[in-house]
N, C-alpha and C positions, 0 to 999 in steps of 0.2 A: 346622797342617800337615795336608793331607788324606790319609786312609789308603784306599790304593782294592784292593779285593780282585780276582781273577782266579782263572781255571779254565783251565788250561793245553790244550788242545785234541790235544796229541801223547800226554802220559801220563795223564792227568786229575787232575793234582796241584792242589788249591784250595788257596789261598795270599794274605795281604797285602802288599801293596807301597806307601812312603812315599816321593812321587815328586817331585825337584825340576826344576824348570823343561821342559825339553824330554827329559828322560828317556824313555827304552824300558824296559819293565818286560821282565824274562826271568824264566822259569820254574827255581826255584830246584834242581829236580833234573835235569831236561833239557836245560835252559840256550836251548831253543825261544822265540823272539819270538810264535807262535801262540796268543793267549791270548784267554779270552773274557772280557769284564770283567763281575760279576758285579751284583748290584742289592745295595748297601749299607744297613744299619742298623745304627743307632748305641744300645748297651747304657745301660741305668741300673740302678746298683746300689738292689738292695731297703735300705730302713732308712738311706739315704745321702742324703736331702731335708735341704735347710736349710728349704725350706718347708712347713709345718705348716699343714693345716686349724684353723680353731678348734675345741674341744671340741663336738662334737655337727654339725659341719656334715658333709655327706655319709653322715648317720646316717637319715636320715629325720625328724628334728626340726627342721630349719633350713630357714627361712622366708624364699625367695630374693625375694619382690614386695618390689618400685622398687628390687632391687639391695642391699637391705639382711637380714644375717645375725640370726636372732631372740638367738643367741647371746652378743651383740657389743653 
């Protein structure tokens, strides 16, 4: 489901809106269709990776030539 943010153009209220099919987003305090849609980016929580470097790669000791980790 894509979440698309807006900047309402009448009171300047910044807002997300989850939009199905042909929907009109409104501005949740004005209730105005005048919206500007806004350039989205998508959050990553810190400490929240399944994916793990290996021990020392990205350290300065891991030896990226033909593609291969010195670590590994």
């Amino acid at each position: 489901m894509p979440i698309f943010e807006y900047r309402c153009e009448a009171c300047g209220h910044k807002f997300e809106a989850i939009l199905f099919g042909a929907q009109t987003p409104q501005c949740p305090k004005c209730r105005t269709e005048k919206l500007e849609k806004q350039l989205s980016t998508f959050a990553v929580a810190k400490g929240h990776s399944s994916a793990s470097p290996a021990a020392g790669c990205g350290q300065g000791n891991c030896c990226m030539m033909n593609g291969a980790c010195d670590v590994n």
